[in-house]
C-alpha positions in Angstrom: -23.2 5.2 14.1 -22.5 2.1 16.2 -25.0 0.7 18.1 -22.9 1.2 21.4 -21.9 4.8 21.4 -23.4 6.9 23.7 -25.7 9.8 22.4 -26.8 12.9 24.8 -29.6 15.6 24.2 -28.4 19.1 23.3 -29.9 22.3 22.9 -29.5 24.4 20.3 -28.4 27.8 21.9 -27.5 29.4 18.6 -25.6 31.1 16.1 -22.8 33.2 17.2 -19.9 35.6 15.4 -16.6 35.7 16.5 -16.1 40.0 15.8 -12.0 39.6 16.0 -11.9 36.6 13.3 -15.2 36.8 12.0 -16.0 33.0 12.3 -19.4 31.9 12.7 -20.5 29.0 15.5 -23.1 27.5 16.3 -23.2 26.9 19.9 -24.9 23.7 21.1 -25.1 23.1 25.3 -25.0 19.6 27.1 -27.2 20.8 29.8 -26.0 17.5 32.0 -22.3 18.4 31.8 -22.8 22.1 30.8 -20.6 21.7 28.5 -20.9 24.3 25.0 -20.0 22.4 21.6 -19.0 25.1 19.4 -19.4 24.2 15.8 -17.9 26.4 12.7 -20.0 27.0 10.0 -19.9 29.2 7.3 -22.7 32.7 6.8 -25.4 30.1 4.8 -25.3 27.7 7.1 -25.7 30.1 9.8 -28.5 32.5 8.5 -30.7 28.9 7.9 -30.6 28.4 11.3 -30.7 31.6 12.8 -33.9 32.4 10.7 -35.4 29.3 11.9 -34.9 30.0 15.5 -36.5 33.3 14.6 -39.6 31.6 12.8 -38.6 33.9 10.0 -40.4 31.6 6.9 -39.3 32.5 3.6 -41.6 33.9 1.1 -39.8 31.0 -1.3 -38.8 28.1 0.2 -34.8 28.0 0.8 -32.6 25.0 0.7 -33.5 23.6 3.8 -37.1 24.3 3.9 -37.3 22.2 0.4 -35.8 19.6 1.6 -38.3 19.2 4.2 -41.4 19.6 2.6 -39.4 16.9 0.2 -39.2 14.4 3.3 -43.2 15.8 4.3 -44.1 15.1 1.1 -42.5 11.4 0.7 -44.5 10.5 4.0 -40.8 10.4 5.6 -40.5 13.0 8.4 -37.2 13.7 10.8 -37.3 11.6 13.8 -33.8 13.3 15.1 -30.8 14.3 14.3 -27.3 12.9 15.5 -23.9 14.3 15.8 -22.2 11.4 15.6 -17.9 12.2 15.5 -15.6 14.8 15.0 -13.1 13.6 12.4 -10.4 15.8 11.7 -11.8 19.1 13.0 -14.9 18.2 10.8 -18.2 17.5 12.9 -20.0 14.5 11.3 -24.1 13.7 11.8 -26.0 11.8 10.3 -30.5 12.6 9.9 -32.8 10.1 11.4 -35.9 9.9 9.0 -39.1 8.3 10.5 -39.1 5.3 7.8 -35.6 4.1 8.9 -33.0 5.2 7.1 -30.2 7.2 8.2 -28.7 10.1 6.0 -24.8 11.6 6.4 -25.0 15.1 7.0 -23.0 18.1 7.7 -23.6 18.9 11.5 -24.7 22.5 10.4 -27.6 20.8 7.8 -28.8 18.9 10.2 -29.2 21.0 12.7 -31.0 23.3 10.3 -33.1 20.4 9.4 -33.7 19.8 13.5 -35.0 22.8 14.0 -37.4 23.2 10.8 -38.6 19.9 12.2 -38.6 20.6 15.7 -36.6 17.3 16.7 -34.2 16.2 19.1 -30.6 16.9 18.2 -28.6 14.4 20.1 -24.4 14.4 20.0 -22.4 11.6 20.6 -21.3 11.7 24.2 -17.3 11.4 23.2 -17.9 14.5 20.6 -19.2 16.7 23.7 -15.9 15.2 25.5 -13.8 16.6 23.1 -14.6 19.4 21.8 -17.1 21.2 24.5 -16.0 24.1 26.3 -16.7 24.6 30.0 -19.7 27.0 30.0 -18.9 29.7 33.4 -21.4 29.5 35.8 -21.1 33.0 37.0 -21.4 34.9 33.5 -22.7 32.0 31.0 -26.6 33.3 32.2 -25.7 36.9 31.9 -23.9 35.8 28.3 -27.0 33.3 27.6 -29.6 36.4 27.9 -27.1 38.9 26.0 -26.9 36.4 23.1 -30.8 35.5 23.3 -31.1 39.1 22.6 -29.5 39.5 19.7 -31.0 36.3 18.0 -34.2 39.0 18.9 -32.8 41.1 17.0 -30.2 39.8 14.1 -32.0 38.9 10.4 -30.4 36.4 7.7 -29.2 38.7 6.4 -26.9 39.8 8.8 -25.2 36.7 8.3 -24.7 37.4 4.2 -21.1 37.6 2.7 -22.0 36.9 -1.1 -18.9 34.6 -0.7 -19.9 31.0 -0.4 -17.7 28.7 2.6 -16.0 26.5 0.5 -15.0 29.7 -1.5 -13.2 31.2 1.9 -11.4 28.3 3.0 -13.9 28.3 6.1 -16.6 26.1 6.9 -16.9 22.8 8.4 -16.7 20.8 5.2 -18.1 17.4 4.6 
């Protein structure tokens, strides 16, 4: 990512299914603009982050849990993640390890990555332009504790098709 663009902090508010279309998001909220990024991912991408919001640890260690013992391991830990562009509907990022270098990522990976680390996910300020949604001051609490409660409640597997996202057409690609 250029040197110039501006990046912003963003929280990770979670994983959320659309029950009409049954697509998945993950929601992530500019706090300065209050602005929600919605991101579509696909039901793997979504049950590796919703079971690390949870603190729900694996008794194996899944895709993204590997890869960061991997970077542990290597002495090369997650600085931050950014979400650097949307090209083409697709939501780029890239990981920020401790030693330097910069990885490409899907947006969903990396956020998963984020929060196994517990890092900063920034987004470039132009992305949040784009494609956030104005979050409604008058509901968006009452639909922020509704959602926090189900993230109380929903499990990985409530996120399992059997059908991978490339398979369906869905996802947010690469």
């Amino acid at each position: 990512m250029g040197e110039d663009a501006e990046l912003v902090p963003v929280e990770i508010v979670g994983v959320r299914q659309h029950l009409a279309d049954e697509e998945i998001v993950v929601l992530l909220l500019d706090p300065d603009s209050e602005l929600l990024v919605p991101i579509l991912i696909g039901p793997a991408e979504a049950s590796a982050i919703a079971s690390a919001q949870a603190g729900i640890v694996p008794p194996r260690p899944m895709t993204h849990d590997l890869l960061r013992d991997v970077l542990i391991a290597t002495g090369s830990g997650l600085t931050r993640v950014e979400i650097t562009r949307l090209e083409d509907g697709v939501f780029h990022a890239e990981l920020v390890l401790r030693t330097g270098p910069r990885v490409d990522s899907r947006a969903s990976d990396a956020i998963a990555m984020a929060l196994r680390f517990g890092c900063p996910v920034l987004c470039s300020a132009e992305v949040v332009a784009v494609a956030g949604v104005e979050v409604r001051t008058t509901t968006s609490e009452q639909d922020l504790e509704r959602f926090r409660r189900f993230l109380d409640v929903v499990t990985p597997e409530d996120f399992t098709t059997g059908v991978e996202p490339d398979d369906q057409g869905g996802g947010e690609g690469r």
